[in-house]
C-alpha positions, 0 to 999 in steps of 0.5 A: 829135783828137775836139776838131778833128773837132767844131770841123769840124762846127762851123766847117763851115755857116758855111764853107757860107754864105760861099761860097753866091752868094745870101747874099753879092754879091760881084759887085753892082758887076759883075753884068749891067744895072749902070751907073756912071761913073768919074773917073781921073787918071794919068801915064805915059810916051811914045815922043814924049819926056817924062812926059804926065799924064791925066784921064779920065772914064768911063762902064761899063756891064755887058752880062753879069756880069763883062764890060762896055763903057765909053765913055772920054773922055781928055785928056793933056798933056806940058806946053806942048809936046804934048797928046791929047783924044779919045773911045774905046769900051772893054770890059773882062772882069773875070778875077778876082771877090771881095767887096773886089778885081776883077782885070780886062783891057782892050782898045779903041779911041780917036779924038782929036786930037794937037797938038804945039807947037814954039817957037823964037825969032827972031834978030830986033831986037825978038826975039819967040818963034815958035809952030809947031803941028802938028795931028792926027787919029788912032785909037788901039788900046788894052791894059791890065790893073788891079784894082779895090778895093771901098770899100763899097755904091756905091763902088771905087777902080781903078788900070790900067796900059796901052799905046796904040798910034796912028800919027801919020803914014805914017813910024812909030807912037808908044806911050803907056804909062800909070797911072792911078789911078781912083775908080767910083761906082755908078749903077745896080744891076740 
């Protein structure tokens, strides 16, 4: 017994000094004032039919500790038949916080065009392939949640699953559900 209480003391200041905020930054990729830019690629699914594949840069930055707001330029694509390009403002709030892994939520809204493609072919002597195209404009409200992985001084990987809602037209709204797997690179420390 006396060997575990000396071990205690021992043991104890070094307990002391990994949980002292100031000599360890856990948060410096987080913390208020700091800026960086992110690149994801990720695929999913959606109420229109078929797998849509996505790139997405970003650029966050941290208006307190924890809490950020991030300009998202998206673009996705099902093939040749459909696609969606668009631009959003999202924030995030990261719940949980340790040196190596972040847990955050997500929440925002895009603006983009859709387009969807239809091909049908022409019973015609020379034959030939008709193209239809349908346009649209629209908003999108965005929910997510994801995790971050740090991978050292200035850089992280994430990986975020997400729903986003738009209405297409007047009939009935669609939903994309989407993973995408990211890596961040800090810009800017505070």
């Amino acid at each position: 017994m006396k060997r575990h209480i000396s071990l205690l003391f021992v043991m104890l200041p070094w307990a002391a000094f990994a949980q002292d905020p100031s000599k360890s930054k856990p948060n410096d990729l987080l913390g208020q004032g700091t800026f960086s830019v992110n690149v994801g690629v990720g695929g999913g699914t959606g109420s229109s039919g078929g797998t849509y594949g996505r790139v997405a840069p970003k650029a966050q930055y941290f208006l307190k500790n924890g809490w950020s707001v991030n300009v998202e330029g998206r673009h996705e694509t099902n093939g040749r038949q459909s696609g969606y390009t668009g631009i959003g403002l999202t924030t995030r709030y990261y719940v949980l916080r340790t040196n190596k892994v972040t847990v955050f939520g997500q929440g925002g809204y895009f603006y983009g065009q859709s387009r969807n493609r239809t091909y049908t072919i022409e019973a015609t002597p020379t034959g030939g392939v008709l193209r239809v195209e349908q346009i649209n404009r629209s908003g999108t409200v965005n929910a997510g949640v994801g995790a971050q992985y740090r991978l050292g001084k200035r850089w992280s990987v994430e990986a975020q699953h997400e729903i986003n809602v738009s209405r297409r037209s007047a009939d009935k709204p669609t939903s994309l559900t989407q993973t995408t797997i990211g890596i961040n690179f800090l810009l800017k420390e505070p």
